[in-house]
C-alpha positions as CSV (number, residue, x, y, z in Angstrom):
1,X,138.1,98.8,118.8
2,X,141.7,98.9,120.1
3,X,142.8,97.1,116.6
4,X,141.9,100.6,114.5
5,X,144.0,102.3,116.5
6,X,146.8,100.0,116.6
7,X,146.1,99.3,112.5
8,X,146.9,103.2,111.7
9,X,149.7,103.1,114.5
10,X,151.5,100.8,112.5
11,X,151.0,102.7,109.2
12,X,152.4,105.7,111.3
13,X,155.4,104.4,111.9
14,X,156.4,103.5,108.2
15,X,155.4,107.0,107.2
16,X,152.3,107.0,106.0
17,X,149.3,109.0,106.6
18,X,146.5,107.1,104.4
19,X,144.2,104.4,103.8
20,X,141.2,102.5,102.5
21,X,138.7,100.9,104.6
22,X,139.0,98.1,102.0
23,X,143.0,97.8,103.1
24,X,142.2,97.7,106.9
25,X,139.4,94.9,106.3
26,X,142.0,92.8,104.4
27,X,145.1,93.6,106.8
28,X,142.8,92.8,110.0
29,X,140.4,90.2,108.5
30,X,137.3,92.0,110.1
31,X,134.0,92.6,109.0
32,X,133.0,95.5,106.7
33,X,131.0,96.9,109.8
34,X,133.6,97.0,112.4
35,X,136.1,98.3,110.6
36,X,133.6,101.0,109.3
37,X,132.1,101.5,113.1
38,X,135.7,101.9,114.5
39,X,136.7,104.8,112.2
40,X,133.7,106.3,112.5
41,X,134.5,106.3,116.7
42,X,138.1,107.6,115.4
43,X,136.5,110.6,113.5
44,X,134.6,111.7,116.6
45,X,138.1,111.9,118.3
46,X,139.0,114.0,115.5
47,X,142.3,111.6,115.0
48,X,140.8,110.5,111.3
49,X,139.2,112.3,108.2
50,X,137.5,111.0,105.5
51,X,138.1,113.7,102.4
52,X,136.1,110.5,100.2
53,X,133.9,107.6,100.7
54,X,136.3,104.7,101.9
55,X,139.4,107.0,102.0
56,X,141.0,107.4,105.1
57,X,143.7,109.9,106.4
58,X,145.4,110.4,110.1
59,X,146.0,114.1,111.5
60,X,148.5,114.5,113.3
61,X,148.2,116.9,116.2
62,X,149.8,119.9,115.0
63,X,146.5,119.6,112.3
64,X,143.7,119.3,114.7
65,X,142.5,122.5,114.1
66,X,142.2,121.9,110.7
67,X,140.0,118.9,110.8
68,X,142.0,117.1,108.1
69,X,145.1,116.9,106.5
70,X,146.1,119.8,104.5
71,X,145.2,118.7,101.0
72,X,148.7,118.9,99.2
73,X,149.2,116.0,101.5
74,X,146.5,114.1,100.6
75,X,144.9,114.8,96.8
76,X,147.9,113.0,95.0
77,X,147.2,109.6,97.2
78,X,143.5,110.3,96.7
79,X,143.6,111.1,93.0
80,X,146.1,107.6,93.3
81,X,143.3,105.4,95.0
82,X,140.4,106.4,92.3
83,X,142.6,106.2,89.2
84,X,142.4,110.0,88.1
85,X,144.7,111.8,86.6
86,X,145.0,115.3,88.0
87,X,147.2,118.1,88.6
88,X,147.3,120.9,91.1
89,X,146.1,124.4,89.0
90,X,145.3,127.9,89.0
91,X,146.2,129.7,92.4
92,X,147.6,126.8,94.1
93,X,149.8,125.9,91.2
94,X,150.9,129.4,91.4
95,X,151.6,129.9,94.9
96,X,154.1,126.4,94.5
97,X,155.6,128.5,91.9
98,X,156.3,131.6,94.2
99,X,153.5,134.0,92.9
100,X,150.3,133.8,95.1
101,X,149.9,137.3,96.0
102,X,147.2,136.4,98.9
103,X,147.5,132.2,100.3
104,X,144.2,131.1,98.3
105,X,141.4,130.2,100.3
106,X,140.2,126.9,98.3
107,X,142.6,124.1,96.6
108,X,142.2,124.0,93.1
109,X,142.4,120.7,91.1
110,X,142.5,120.0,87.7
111,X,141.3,116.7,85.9
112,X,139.4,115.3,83.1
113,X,135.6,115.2,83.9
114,X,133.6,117.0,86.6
115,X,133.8,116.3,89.9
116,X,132.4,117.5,93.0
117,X,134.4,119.7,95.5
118,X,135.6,118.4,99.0
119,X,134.8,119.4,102.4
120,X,137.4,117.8,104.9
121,X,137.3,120.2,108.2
122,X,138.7,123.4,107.4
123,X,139.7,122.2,103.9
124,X,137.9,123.2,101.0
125,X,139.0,121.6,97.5
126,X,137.2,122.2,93.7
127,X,138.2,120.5,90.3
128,X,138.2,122.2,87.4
129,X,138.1,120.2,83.7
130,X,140.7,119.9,80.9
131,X,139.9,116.8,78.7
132,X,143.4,117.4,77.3
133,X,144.9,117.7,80.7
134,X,147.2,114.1,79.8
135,X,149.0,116.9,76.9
136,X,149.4,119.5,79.6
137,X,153.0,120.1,80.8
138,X,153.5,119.6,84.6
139,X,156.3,119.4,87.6
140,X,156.8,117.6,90.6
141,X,156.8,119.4,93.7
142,X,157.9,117.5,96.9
143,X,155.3,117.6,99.9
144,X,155.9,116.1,103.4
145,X,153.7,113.1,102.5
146,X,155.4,112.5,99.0
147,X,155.1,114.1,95.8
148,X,151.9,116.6,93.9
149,X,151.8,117.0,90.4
150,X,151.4,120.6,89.4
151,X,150.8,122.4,86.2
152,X,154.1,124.2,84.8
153,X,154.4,128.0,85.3
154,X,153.6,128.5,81.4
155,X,150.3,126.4,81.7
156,X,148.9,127.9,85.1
157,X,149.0,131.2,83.0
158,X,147.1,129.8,81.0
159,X,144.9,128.2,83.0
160,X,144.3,131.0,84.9
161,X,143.5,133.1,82.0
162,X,140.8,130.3,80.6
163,X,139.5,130.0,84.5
164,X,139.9,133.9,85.5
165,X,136.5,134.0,87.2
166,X,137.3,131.2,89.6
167,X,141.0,132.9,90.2
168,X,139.2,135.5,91.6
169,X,138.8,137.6,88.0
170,X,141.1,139.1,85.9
171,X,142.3,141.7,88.1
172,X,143.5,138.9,90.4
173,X,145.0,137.2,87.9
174,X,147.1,140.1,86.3
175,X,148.5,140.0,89.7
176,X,149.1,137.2,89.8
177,X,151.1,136.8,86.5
178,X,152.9,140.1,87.3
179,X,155.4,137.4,89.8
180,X,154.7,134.2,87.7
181,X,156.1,135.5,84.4
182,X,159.6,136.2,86.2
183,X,159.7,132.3,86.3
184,X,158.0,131.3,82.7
185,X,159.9,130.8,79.6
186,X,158.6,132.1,76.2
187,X,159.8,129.0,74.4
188,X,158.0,126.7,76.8
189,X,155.1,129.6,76.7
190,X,154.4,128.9,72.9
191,X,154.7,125.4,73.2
192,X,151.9,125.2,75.7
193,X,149.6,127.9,74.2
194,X,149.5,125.0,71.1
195,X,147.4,123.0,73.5
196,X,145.0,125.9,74.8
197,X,142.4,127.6,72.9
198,X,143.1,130.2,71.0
199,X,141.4,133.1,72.9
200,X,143.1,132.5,76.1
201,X,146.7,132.6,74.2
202,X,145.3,136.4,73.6
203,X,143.8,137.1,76.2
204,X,147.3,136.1,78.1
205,X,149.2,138.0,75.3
206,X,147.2,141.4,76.4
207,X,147.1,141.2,80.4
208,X,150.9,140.2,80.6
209,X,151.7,143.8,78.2
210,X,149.7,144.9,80.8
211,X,151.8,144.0,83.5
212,X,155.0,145.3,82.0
213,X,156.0,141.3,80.9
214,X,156.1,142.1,77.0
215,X,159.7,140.3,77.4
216,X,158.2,136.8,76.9
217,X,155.8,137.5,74.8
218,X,157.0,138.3,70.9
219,X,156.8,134.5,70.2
220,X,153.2,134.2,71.6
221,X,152.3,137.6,69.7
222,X,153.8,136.1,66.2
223,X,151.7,132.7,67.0
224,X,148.7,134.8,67.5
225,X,149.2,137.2,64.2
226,X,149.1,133.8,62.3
227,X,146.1,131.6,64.0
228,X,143.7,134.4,65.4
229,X,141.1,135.2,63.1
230,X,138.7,136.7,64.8
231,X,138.8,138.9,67.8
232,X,138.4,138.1,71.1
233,X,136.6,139.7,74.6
234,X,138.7,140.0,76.9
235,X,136.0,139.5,79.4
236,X,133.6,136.7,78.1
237,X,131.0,137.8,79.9
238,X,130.7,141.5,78.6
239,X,129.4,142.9,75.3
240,X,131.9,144.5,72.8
241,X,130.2,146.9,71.6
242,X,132.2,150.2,71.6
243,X,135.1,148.5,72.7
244,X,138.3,149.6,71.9
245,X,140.3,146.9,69.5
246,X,144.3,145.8,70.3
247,X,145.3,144.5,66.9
248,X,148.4,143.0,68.2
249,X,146.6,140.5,70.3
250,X,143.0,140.8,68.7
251,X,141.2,141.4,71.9
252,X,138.5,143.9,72.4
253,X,139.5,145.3,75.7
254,X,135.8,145.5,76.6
255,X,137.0,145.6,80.6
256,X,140.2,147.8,82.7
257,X,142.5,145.4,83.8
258,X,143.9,146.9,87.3
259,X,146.7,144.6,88.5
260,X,147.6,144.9,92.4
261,X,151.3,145.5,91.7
């Protein structure tokens, strides 16, 4: 099985740390089963990880312990080899953009329709869903395997507003967008809340007051004024009943908001 092992050498040694199965069988003209039953020996060694079916990636030894790549340097060739389109979100966009106030346990993916979650070692990654997430503004970050694609600082407020439960509720995310506002832009802010629904744009309005970031939001409070019609919760999940209103944003504040600051 020597021919595995001299296969991924090879790809080493140009720099890269993935492949298919369907690539090896072509490159080395074996069978489907030896190929298959010579990575499967390599994955006992703990030399090879399979994040997907057919997907392939070396780990070097300073990653051992991990069991697998880490997946910054893996999801954008993955996301690559099944044709999605993706970008990183939520608390991994934010801690590429400086403001992760604790390293997030789990990887957080967004693209267009479900998809389950990956289990590679140590390495634990979910996908969220935005059907619009083509519209969505994103930056390129550079990773020691190439490049990610990650939301822009004004859309992972967003999204982290629209997905607070799963960035660790809204708490956490207050906290969050108490460092990421100092790099967001209330031009670029507006612009994106055109492609989000209207109750997160005021629900964002409200936490980042809250967190003393009023300084980008008089755009986002004159584009709420003129579209919001109705008044939002500001948690979902809770009744409003008794709930004290905030015209400016049309939110009944229905939950305290207490930021880690």
């Amino acid at each position: 099985m020597a021919f595995a092992k001299d296969y991924i050498d090879s790809l080493l040694q140009r720099g890269r740390h993935h492949f298919t199965m369907a690539d090896m069988v072509l490159a080395l003209q074996k069978s489907p089963d030896q190929v298959y039953r010579a990575l499967k020996r390599l994955i006992s060694r703990g030399q090879l990880a399979s994040p997907q079916r057919g997907f392939y990636v070396s780990i070097p030894p300073e990653y051992h312990s991990l069991g697998c790549l880490p997946p910054e340097q893996f999801i954008p060739q993955l996301m690559e080899f099944t044709g999605e389109s993706y970008y990183l979100a939520l608390l991994t966009a934010a801690q590429f953009h400086g403001a992760a106030h604790h390293f997030p346990q789990r990887f957080q993916v967004m693209v267009t329709k479900p998809r389950s979650s990956i289990v590679c070692g140590k390495v634990h990654v979910d996908f969220f869903v935005r059907k619009n997430l083509e519209e969505i503004t994103t930056v390129t970050k550079t990773t020691p395997r190439g490049y990610a694609r990650l939301s822009s600082p004004e859309a992972t407020a967003l999204d982290l507003v629209g997905y607070a439960r799963s960035a660790g509720g809204l708490d956490h995310v207050a906290t969050v967008l108490s460092e990421l506002w100092e790099v967001m832009n209330s031009d670029n802010l507006l612009e994106e809340s055109k492609k989000s629904p209207l109750s997160w744009v005021q629900r964002l309005g409200l936490i980042l007051e809250s967190v003393d970031a009023s300084d980008i939001t008089s755009l986002l409070q004159g584009y709420v004024q003129e579209h919001a019609h109705r008044v939002t919760p500001l948690d979902s999940s809770l009744s409003i009943t008794g709930a004290k209103r905030c015209s400016r944003w049309k939110v009944a504040i229905n939950t305290a908001i207490e930021a880690d600051l």
